[in-house]
SEMARDO-547421 format. One record per residue (C-alpha): x, y, z; residue number from 1. Coordinates in steps of 0.25 Angstrom, whole numbers, plus 5000, padded with zeros to 4 digits. Each point is the difference from the previous one (the first is absolute). Layout:
BEGIN
<x = X; y = Y; z = Z; nr = NUM>
...
//
This chain:
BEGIN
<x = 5387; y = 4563; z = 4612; nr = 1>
<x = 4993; y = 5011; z = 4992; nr = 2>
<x = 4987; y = 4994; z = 5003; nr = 3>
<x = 5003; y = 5002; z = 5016; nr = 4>
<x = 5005; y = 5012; z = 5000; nr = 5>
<x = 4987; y = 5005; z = 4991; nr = 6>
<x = 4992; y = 4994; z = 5011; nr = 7>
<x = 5008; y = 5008; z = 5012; nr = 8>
<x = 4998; y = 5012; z = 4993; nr = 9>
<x = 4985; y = 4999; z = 4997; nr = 10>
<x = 4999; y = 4995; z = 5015; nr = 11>
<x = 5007; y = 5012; z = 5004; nr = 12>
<x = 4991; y = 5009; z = 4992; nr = 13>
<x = 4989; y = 4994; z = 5005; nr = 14>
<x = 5005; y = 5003; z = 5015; nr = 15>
<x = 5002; y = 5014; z = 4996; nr = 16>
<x = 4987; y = 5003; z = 4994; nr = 17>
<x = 4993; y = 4992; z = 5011; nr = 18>
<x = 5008; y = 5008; z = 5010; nr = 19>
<x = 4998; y = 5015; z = 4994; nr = 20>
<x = 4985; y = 4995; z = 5001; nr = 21>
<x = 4999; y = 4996; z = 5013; nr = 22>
<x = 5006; y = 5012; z = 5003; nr = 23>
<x = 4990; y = 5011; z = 4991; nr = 24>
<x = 4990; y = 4991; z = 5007; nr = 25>
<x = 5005; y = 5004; z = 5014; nr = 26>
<x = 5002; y = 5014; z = 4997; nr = 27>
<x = 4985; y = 5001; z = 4994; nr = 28>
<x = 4994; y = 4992; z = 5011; nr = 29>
<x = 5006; y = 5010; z = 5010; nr = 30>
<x = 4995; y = 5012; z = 4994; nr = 31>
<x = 4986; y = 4994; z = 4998; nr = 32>
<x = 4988; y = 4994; z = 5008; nr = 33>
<x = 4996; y = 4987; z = 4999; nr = 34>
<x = 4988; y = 5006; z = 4990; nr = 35>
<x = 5011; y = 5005; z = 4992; nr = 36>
<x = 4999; y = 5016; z = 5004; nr = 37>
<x = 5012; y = 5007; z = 5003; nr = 38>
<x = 5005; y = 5000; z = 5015; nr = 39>
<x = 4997; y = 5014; z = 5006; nr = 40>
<x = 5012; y = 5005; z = 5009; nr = 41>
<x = 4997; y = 5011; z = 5009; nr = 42>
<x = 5011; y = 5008; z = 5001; nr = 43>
<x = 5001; y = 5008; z = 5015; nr = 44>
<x = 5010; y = 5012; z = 5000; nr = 45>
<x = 5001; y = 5002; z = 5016; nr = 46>
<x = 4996; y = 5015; z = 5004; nr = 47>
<x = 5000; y = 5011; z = 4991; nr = 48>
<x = 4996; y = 5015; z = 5001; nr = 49>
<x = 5002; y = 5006; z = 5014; nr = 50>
<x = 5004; y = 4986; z = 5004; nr = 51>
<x = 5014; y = 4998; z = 4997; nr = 52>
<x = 5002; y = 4989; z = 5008; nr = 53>
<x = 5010; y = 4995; z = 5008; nr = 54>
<x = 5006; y = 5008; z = 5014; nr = 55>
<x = 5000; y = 5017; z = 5004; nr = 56>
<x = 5013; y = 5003; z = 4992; nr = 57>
<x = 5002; y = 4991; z = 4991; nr = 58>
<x = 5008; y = 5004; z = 4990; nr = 59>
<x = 4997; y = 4991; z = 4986; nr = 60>
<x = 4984; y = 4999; z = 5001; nr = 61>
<x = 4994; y = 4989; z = 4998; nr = 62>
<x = 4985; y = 5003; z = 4993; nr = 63>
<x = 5012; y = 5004; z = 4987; nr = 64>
<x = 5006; y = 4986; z = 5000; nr = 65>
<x = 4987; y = 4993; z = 5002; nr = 66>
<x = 4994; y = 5006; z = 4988; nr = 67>
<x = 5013; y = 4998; z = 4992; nr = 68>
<x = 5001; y = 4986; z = 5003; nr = 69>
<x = 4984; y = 4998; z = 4996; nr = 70>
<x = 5000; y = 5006; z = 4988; nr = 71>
<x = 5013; y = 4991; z = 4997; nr = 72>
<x = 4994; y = 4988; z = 5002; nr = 73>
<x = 4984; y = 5004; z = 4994; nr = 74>
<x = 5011; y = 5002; z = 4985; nr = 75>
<x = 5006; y = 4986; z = 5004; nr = 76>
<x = 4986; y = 4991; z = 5004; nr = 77>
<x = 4994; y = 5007; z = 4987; nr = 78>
<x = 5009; y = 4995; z = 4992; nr = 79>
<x = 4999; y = 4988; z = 5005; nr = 80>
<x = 4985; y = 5001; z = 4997; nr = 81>
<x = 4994; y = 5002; z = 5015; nr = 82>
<x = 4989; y = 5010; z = 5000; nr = 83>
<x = 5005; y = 5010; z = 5010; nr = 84>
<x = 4993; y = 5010; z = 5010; nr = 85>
<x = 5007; y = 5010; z = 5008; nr = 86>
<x = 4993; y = 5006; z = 5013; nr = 87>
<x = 5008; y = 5012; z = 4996; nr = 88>
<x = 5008; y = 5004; z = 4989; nr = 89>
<x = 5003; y = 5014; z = 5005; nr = 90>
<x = 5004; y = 5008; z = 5011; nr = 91>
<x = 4988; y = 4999; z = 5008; nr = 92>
<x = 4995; y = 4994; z = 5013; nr = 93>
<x = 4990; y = 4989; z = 4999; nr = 94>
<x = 4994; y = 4995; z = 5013; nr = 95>
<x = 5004; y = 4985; z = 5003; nr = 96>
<x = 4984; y = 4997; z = 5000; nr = 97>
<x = 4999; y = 5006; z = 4985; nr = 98>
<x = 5012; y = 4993; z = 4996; nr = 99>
<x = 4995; y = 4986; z = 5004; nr = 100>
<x = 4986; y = 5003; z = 4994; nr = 101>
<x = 5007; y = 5003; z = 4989; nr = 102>
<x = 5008; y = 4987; z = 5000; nr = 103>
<x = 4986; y = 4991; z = 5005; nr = 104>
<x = 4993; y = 5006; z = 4986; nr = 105>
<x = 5008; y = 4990; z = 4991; nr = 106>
<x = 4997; y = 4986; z = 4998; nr = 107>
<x = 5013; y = 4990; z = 4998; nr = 108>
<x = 5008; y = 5010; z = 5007; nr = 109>
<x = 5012; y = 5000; z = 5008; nr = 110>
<x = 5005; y = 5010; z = 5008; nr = 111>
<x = 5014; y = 5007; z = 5003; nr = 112>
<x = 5004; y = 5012; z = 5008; nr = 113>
<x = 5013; y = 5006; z = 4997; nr = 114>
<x = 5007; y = 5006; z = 5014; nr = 115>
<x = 5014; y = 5005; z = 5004; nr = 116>
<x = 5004; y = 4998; z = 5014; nr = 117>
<x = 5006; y = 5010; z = 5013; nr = 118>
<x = 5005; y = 4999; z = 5014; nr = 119>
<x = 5005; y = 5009; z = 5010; nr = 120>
<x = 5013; y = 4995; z = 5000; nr = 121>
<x = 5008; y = 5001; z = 4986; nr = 122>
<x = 5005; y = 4986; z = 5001; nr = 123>
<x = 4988; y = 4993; z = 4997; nr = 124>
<x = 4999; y = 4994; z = 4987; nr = 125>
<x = 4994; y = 4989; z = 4991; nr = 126>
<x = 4988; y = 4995; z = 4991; nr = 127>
<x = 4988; y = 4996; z = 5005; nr = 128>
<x = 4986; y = 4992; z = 4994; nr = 129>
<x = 4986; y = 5002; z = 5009; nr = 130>
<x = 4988; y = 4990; z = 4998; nr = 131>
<x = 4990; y = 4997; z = 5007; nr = 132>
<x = 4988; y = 4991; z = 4997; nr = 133>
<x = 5007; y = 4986; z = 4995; nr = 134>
<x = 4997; y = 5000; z = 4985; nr = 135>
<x = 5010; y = 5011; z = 5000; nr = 136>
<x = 5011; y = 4992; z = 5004; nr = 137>
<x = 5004; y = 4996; z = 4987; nr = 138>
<x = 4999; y = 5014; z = 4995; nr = 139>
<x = 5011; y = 5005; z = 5011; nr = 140>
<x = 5007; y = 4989; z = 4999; nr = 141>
<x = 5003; y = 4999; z = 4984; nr = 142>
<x = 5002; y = 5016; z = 5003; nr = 143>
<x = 5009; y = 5000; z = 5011; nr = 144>
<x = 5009; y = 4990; z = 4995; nr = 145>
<x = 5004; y = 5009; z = 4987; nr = 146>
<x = 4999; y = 5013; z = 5007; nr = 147>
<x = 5009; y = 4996; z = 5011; nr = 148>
<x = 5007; y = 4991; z = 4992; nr = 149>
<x = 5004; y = 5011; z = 4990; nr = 150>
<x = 5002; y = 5012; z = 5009; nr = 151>
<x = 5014; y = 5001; z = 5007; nr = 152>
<x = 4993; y = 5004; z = 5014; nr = 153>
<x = 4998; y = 4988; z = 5011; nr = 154>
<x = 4988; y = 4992; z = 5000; nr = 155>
<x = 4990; y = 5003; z = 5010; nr = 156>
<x = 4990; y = 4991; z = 4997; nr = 157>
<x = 4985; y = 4996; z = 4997; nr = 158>
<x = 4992; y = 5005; z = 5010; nr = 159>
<x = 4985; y = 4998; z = 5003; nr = 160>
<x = 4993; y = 5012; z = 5006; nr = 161>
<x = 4987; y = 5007; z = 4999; nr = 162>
<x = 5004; y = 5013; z = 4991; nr = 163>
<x = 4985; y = 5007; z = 4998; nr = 164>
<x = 5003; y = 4998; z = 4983; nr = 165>
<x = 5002; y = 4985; z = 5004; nr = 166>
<x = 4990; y = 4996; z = 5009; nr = 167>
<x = 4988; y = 5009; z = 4992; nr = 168>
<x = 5003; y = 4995; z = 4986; nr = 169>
<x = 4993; y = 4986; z = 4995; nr = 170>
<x = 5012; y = 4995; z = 4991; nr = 171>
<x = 5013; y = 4996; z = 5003; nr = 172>
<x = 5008; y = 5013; z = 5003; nr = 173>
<x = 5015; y = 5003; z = 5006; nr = 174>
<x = 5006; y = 5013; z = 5003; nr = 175>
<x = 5016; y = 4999; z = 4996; nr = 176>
<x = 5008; y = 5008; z = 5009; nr = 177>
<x = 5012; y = 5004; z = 4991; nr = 178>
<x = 5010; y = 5004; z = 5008; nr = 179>
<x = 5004; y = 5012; z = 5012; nr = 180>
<x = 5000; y = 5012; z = 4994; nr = 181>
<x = 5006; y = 5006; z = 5015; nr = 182>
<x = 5010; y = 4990; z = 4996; nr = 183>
<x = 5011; y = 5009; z = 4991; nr = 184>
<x = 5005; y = 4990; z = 4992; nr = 185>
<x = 4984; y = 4993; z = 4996; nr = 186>
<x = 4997; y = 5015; z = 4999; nr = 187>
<x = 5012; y = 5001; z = 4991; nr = 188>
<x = 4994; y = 4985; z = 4992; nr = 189>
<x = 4986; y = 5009; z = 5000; nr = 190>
<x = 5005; y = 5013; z = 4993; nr = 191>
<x = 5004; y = 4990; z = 4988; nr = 192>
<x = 4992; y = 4999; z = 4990; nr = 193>
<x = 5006; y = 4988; z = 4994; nr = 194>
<x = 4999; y = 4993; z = 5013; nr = 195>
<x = 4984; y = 5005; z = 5001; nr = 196>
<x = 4997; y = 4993; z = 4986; nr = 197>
<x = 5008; y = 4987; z = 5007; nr = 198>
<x = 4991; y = 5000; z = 5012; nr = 199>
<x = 4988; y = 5003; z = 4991; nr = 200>
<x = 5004; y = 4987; z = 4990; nr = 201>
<x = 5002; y = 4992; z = 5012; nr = 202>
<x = 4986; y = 5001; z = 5008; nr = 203>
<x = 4994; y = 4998; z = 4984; nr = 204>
<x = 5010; y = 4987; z = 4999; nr = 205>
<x = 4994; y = 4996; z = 5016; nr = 206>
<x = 4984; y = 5005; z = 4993; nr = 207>
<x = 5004; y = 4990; z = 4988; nr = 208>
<x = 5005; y = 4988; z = 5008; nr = 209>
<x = 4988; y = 4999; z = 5011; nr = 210>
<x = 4996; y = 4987; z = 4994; nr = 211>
<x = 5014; y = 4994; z = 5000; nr = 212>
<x = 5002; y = 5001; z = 5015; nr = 213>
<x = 5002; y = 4987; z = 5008; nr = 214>
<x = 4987; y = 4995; z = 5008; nr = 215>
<x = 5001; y = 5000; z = 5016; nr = 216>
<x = 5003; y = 4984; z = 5000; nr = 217>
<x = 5009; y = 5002; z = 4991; nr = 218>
<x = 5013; y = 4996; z = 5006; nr = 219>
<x = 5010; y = 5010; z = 4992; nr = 220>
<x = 5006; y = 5012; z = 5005; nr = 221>
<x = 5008; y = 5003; z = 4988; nr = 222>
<x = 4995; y = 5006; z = 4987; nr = 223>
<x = 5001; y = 4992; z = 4987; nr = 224>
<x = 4997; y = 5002; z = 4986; nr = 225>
<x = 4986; y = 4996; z = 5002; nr = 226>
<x = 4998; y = 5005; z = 5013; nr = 227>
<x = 5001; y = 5011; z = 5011; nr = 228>
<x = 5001; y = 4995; z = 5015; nr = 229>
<x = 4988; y = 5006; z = 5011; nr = 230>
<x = 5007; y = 5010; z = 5008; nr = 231>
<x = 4999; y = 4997; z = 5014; nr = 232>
<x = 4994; y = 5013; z = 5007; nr = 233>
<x = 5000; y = 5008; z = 5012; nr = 234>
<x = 4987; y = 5001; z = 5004; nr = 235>
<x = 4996; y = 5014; z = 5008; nr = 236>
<x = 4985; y = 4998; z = 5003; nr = 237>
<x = 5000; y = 4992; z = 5011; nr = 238>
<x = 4999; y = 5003; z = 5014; nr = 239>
<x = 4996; y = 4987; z = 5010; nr = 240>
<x = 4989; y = 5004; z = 5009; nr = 241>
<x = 5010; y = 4996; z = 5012; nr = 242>
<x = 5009; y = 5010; z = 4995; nr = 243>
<x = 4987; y = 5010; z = 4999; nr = 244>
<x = 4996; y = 4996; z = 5015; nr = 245>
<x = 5015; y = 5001; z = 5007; nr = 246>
<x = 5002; y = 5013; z = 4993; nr = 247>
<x = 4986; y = 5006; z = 5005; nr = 248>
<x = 5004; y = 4994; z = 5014; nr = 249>
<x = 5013; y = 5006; z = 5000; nr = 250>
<x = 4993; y = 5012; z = 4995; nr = 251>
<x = 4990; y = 5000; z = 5012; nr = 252>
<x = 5012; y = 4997; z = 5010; nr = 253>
<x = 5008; y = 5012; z = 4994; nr = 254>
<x = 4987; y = 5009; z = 5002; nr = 255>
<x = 4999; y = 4996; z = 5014; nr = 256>
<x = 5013; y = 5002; z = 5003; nr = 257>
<x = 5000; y = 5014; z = 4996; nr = 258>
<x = 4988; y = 5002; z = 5008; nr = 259>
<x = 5006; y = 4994; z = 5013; nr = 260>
<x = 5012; y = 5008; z = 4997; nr = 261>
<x = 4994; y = 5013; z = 4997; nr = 262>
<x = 4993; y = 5000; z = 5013; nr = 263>
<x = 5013; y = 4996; z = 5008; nr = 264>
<x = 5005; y = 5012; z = 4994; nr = 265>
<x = 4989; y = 5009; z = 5003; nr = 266>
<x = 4999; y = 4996; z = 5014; nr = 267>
<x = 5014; y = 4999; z = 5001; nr = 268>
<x = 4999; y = 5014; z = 4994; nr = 269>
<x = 4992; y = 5003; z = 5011; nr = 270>
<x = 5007; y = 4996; z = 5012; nr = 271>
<x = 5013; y = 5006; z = 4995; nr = 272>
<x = 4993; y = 5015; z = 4999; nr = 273>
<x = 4993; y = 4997; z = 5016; nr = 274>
<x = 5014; y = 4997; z = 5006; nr = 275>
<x = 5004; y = 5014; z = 4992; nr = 276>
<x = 4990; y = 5006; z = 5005; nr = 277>
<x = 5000; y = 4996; z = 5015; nr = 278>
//
């Protein structure tokens, strides 16, 4: 009896080691290349300088949260042992073409751009992942799902869309929309620096797991130990070209319609001043 229970108990150390070096091994392998060298993550703080972001009168602005959030998460990757670049880590204004070359100069790079959202209308809220070009998929997707997973706002989704920072830089790259800051309570979440460090520890969770998320033939939808599901996503770069044609058709029926009109008017114009006259 003593001899089987020995035997569970070096088997279930054996586990345990096995397991705790499975995981160092996923975490290493996440934070470097296949050659060995360290994963470079390009951290984007959105605006900056006289660019505060955002909408004409917007109270909290956004270029302060971005950069806040950046710095946050550059302490949490290096830690983690990322190599990290930031196209800004000041309150300056980089132009989007700077900040791409700046991004395009690192080999075994990725690329994440740090945003806050705003609308109009102060009801608007939510969290929201931008890509791309494909490879970036897993990227959004691995962010996405702990950012909107672990923020109390609703879940607006992955959404493909062809952002400048996305479509010029040659890795994968995102741009996390953390929330409404015309929204008063995700403005309120925003102010918080506690909840700031959350949404920076979550896209670096989303930065450490890209590997782990679930292949497009994948039939699973929900996350597991070992993986994380490919978010579905909205995608806003397609126009059909019969869309394009009825909307320039119905374009050149309007602009002969105001010309017909305009000259029933002018005439109409016209005889209405002769009979006043007469």
């Amino acid at each position: 009896m003593r001899r089987n229970s020995f035997r569970i108990t070096l088997s279930a150390a054996g586990l345990l080691v096995t397991f705790l070096a499975c995981s160092s091994y996923a975490a290493k392998r996440s934070s470097s290349g296949g050659d060995g060298s360290p994963v470079t993550v390009v951290i984007d703080a959105g605006h900056g300088g006289y660019d505060r972001g955002g909408i004409p009168g917007q109270r909290v602005s956004e270029k302060d949260m971005t950069l806040d959030v950046a710095r946050r998460l550059k302490s949490v990757l290096a830690a983690s042992g990322y190599r990290v670049v930031m196209t800004r880590d000041s309150d300056v204004f980089v132009p989007l073409g700077t900040r791409c070359a700046i991004a395009n100069s690192n080999r075994n790079a990725i690329f994440v751009s740090v945003h806050f959202n705003s609308a109009t209308r102060s009801g608007a809220s939510g969290i929201e992942t931008y890509f791309y070009n494909r490879e970036s998929l897993s990227l959004a997707s691995a962010i996405h799902h702990y950012v909107a997973g672990g923020a109390p706002s609703s879940n607006r989704g992955v959404r493909r869309r062809g952002y400048y920072v996305l479509r010029r830089t040659n890795m994968p790259a995102v741009l996390v929309e953390c929330g409404f800051l015309t929204n008063p309570t995700e403005a309120g979440y925003a102010q918080n620096a506690s909840y700031r460090q959350k949404l920076a520890e979550a896209i670096a969770a989303g930065v450490g797991r890209r590997n782990s998320v679930a292949s497009s033939f994948s039939t699973t939808r929900v996350a597991t130990a070992e993986s994380i599901p490919l978010q579905p996503y909205i995608d806003q770069t397609r126009v059909t070209k019969s869309k394009k044609s009825r909307s320039k058709r119905s374009a050149k029926k309007s602009t002969r319609k105001k010309k017909s009109s305009s000259k029933r008017s002018s005439s109409d114009a016209r005889a209405s001043s002769s009979d006043r006259e007469g």
